[in-house]
C-alpha positions, 0 to 999 in steps of 0.5 A: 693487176691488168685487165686481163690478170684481173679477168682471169683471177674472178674466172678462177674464184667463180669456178672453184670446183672446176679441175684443173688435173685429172690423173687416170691410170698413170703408170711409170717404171723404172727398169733395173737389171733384174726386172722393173720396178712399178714406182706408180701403179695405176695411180687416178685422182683429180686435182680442183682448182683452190684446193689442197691435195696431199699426197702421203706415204712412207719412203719409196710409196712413189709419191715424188715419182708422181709429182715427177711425171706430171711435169715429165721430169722422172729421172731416168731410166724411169718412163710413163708407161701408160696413163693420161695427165690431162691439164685443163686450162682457164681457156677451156682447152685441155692437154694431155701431158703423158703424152707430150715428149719429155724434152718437147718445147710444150711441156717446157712451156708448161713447167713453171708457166702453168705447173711450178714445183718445190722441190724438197733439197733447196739446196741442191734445186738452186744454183750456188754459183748464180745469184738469187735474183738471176735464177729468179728472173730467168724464168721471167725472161724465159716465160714472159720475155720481160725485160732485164729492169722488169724483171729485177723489179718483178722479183724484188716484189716477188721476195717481199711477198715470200717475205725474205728480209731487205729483197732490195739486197736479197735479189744480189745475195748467193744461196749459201748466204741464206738459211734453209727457211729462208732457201725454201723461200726463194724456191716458192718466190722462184715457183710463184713467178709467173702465177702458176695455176697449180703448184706441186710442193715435194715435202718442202717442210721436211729438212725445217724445225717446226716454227719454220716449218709453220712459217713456210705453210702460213706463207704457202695458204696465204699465196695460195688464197691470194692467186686462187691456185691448187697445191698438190702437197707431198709429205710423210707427216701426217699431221701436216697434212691435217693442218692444210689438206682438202683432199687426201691420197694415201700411197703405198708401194705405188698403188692408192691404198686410200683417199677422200676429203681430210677429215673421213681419212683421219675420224673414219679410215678404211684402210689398214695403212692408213689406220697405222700411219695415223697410229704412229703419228698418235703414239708419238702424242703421248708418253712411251709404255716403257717409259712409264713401266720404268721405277724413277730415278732417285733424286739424290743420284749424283750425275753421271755428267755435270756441265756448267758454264759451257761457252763455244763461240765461232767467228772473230773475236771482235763479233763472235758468234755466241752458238754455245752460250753459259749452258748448264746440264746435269745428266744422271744414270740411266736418264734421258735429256731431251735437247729441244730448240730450232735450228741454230739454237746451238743443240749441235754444237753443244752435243758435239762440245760435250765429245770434244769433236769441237773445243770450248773456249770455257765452262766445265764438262764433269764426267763421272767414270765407273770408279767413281773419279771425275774428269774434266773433259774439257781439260783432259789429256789426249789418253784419258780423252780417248780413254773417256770417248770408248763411254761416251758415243755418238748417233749421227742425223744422217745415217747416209752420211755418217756411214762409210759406203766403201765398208760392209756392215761388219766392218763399220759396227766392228771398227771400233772393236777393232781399233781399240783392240778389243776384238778381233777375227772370230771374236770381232765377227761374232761381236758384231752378229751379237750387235747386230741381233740387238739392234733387230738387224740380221746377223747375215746382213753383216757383208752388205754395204750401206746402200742396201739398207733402208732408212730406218736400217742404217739408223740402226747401224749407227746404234749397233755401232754406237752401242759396240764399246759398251758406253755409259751416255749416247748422244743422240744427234737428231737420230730419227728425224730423217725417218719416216714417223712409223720407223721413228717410233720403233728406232725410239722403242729400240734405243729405249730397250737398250738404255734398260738393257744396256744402263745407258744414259741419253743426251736426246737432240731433236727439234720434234717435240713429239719424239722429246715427249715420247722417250725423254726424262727430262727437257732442256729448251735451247735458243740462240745458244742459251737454255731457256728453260728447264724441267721435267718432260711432262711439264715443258710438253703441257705446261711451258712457263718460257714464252720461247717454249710456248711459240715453239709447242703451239707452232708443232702441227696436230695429227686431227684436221678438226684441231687445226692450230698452226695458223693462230700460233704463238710468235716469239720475239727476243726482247 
């Protein structure tokens, strides 16, 4: 560190208190045909230099709108209607950036030199056409004109701080070669390049399993501490923000409903929003009311499906990948199986094994159909394959991606109907009213199209039409993890009525351990393709025997900033 780095790093310790970001009265509209939309509504907060700040609220409450027009990046036809972003500088000059033109050469010089964002797709934020380094090193040459050898070097060192394994290879590898965890990596080295004084993190843990998640805000305090810079974090979990937030702003609909220091907006909440954002998160602590109202189920059931030694391996045969490897599970009526591990543990792939939507090169899947007769699916000829898939149904993760954009509702929960020949004209169409009222949905909805449905909405879709052949076993890929917590509750209470209703049984794929303990039976822990452990959901939640399982529970984030956990967790390493 030179004299001046070092200078101006004690300046930063000695004035922990100064504010580095004062919003006051920020406003940005978006307008649409029919009038505008008031992303950010009269929005004001102060941003200290150190400190954390996080920003939460539901899908749609404009907290990434925010963070977008601090750095003058709101996609267009979105503009900063009024306000002022003032930037205070460690020389004690001062900027207002509301007022600077979004494609001017000062805000450029601002972006990434004294404001760097993570953005919360690293796919999509990073070029797959560039390698890792050169994206790196663009911002170095472009900000601190280094050289190209500087440069290079200046990143090496960059990824071993972000701690990206062998970061003298690393700097020469593409995006696609890296994981998701290791993807937000690159975008905090990328983001950390040139000691920013201030960085906006937008919900850079949502698309990451728990330890990674962990790892990803260890990684970003340590940083943090180390350069003295403030973090302005987005996110809609809760309990992320108790593990990391000073201060907390609550948003809903682009107003404040809510803020102050993290520990009054969780023990004393005046707001009625928070009260209920906090309640969601705390529901999911605990065990379903209908789940506790149900009789349980007997022990001597015989399994509605039976899989032994199941084995899918990818890759060639001389170094396959082992992502399903000698798994067993047993499934009874009306139970659910929570599938639980981190990504690449196989819990997909499994689910999907058990459809036959992939073939597995060994092992048993024994279905057992209402006559009483079993069939190996594994073995199954194309008719009676078909014959089986009308009982076994699939929920998707993605309800953007899993539903057709070109085809309303009615036909998108009506096509099964449709080509099994079960249904169709007036039939079909009352079918799928009847569907749709079951899943909470409005029968007069069935003509729109996807994209005017919520989240939470097309989620529900996907059970409707999951649901539409009768089937006796759903498995649920993820089903609510793209959801924000207070829709996820009442997706899990929804599909818990309809297993009553309806008898189904529940293959339950998650890594939110949360949602595992709120709706399931019983738990398998899966890691890198094989099943650790196995028992009740009471037991694996409060009493793990797998050092595996214990690393992944103490790595789950706790809704009390007075409980704060993550930072001392268990780690796991395979023997």
């Amino acid at each position: 560190m030179n004299v001046t780095d070092l200078a101006s790093h004690l300046e930063q310790r000695a004035a922990p208190s100064q504010p580095i970001l004062e919003v006051r009265d920020l406003v940005t509209h978006f307008p649409v045909r029919n009038g505008v939309v008031k992303a950010v509504d009269g929005v004001s907060f102060t941003l200290h230099r150190g400190k954390t700040l996080c920003i939460v609220g539901e899908s749609g409450s404009g907290k990434s709108v925010t963070a977008r027009s601090i750095l003058q990046i709101v996609d267009a036809p979105g503009r900063i209607v009024s306000g002022s972003i003032m930037l205070n500088r460690l020389d004690g000059s001062s900027v207002d950036l509301a007022g600077l033109n979004p494609r001017g050469r000062e805000i450029r010089a601002v972006r990434g030199r004294e404001i760097a964002m993570i953005f919360q797709e690293p796919m999509s934020s990073l070029s797959p056409v560039h390698t890792v380094g050169d994206q790196i090193m663009e911002v170095l040459r472009l900000h601190l004109k280094m050289s190209r050898k500087d440069a290079r070097a200046r990143c090496v060192e960059l990824l071993t701080q972000v701690e990206i394994p062998k970061p003298d290879a690393a700097v020469d590898r593409y995006t696609f070669e890296f994981s998701g965890g290791m993807r937000q990596r690159v975008m905090i080295a990328m983001s950390l390049a040139c000691n920013p004084s201030l960085l906006i993190a937008d919900e850079p843990t949502t698309a990451l399993d728990v330890t990674t998640q962990a790892e990803i805000l260890d990684l970003i305090k340590r940083l943090q501490q180390q350069h003295g810079m403030a973090v302005m974090f987005i996110t809609h979990d809760m309990g992320v923000v108790a593990e990391i937030a000073d201060e907390v702003l609550v948003m809903h609909y682009g107003k404040i409903k809510e803020s102050g220091p993290v520990d009054t907006i969780f023990h004393a909440p005046k707001d009625d929003y928070t009260r209920m954002l906090i309640g969601s998160v705390l529901k999911l602590e605990q065990k379903a009311e209908i789940r506790l109202r149900r009789p349980p189920i007997p022990e001597d059931a015989l399994p509605v499906l039976q899989v032994r030694n199941l084995q899918m391996h990818f890759g060639s045969l001389k170094a396959p990948l082992k992502a399903v490897d000698d798994v067993s599970l047993d499934l009874k009526p009306g139970e659910t199986l929570g599938i639980v591990g981190e990504s690449g543990s196989g819990k997909t792939t499994m689910g999907r094994c058990l459809l036959r939507v992939y073939e597995p090169q060994g092992g048993v899947i024994d279905y057992r159909r209402t006559d009483g007769s079993v069939v190996d699916l594994l073995k199954a000829d194309a008719q009676t394959l078909k014959a089986c898939r009308r009982e076994i149904r699939m929920i998707f993760q993605d309800p953007v991606g899993s539903l057709n954009p070109r085809m309303t509702v009615a036909q998108i929960v009506g096509e099964p109907l449709l080509v099994n020949g079960i249904a169709k004209g007036k039939e079909l169409d009352d079918r799928v009213a009847d569907l749709l009222s079951q899943v909470g949905l409005e029968p007069s909805w069935r003509e729109r199209y996807p994209h005017a449905f919520s989240g939470g909405q097309r989620q529900r879709i996907g059970i409707a039409r999951a649901i539409s052949l009768n089937p006796r076993i759903i498995v649920a890929d993820e089903a609510t993890s793209a959801l924000d917590v207070s829709v996820r509750s009442h997706v899990l209470d929804l599909m818990m009525n309809l297993q009553d209703r309806l008898g189904l049984s529940y293959v339950f794929i998650s890594h939110d351990i949360g949602v595992i303990r709120y709706m399931c039976d019983r738990v398998a822990v899966m890691y890198r393709g094989t099943v650790v452990e196995t028992g009740t959901a009471e037991q694996v939640c409060d009493a793990p025997r797998h050092a595996y399982t214990q690393a992944l529970l103490s790595a789950i984030p706790r809704p009390d900033p007075r409980a704060r956990s993550i930072h001392n967790r268990h780690r796991y390493t395979a023997a």
